[in-house]
C-alpha positions as CSV (number, residue, x, y, z in Angstrom):
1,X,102.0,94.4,114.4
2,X,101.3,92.5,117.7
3,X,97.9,93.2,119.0
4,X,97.5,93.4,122.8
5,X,94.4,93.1,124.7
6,X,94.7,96.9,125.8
7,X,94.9,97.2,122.0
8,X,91.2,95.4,122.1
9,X,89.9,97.3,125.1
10,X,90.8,100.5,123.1
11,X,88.8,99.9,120.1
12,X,85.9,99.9,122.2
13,X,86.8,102.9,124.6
14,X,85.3,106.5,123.9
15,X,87.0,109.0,125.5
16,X,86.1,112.9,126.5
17,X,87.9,116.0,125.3
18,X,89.6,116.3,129.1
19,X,91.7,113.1,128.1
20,X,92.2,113.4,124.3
21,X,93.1,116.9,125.1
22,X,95.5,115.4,127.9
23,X,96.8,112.7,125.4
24,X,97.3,114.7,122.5
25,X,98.6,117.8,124.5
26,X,96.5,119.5,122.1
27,X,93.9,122.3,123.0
28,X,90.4,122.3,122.7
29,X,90.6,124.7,119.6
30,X,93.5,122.9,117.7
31,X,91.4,120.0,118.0
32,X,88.4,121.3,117.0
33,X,90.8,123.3,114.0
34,X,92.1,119.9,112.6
35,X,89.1,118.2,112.8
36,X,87.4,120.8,110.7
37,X,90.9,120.5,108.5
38,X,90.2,117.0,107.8
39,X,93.9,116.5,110.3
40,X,91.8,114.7,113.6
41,X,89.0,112.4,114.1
42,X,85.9,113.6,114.5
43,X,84.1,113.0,117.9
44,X,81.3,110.4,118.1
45,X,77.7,112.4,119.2
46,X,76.8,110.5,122.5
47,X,73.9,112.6,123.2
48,X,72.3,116.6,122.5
49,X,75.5,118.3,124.0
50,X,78.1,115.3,125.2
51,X,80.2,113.9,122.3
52,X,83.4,111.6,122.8
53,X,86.1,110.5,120.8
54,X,87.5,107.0,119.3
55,X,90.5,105.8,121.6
56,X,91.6,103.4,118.5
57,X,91.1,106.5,116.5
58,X,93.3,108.9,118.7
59,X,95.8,106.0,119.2
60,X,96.1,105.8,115.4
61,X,96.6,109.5,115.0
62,X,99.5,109.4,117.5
63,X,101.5,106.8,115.5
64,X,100.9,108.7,112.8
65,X,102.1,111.7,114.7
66,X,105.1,109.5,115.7
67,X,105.9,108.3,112.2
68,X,106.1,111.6,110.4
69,X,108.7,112.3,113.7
70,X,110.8,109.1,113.0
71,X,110.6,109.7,109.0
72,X,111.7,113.3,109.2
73,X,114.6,112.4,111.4
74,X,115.7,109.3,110.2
């Protein structure tokens, strides 16, 4: 696998529930649900009530996502 340097710049980014939910098209309680499932990555804690999540982590649970697709279908 050919890393890019968005690749690079995502292993560094944190994103908020608005855009994981937006990237994931999943709602804030299905996240929340598979988290607590052991199915999503847990958010980082940024401060008392702001948490964020991993891009690199999210990326990596959309391949997944993608590769359970292209293995049921192939």
């Amino acid at each position: 696998m050919s890393h890019t340097s968005s690749d690079a710049a995502s292993a560094l980014t944190l994103e908020r529930l608005p855009a994981v939910k937006a990237r994931t098209g999943l709602s804030r309680t299905e996240i929340y649900r598979k988290i607590a499932n052991g199915q999503f990555p847990a958010p980082v804690k940024l401060g008392e009530r702001a948490s964020a999540w991993s891009a690199a982590e999210v990326d990596g649970w959309i391949r997944e996502r993608l590769a359970i697709r292209k293995a049921v279908h192939s």
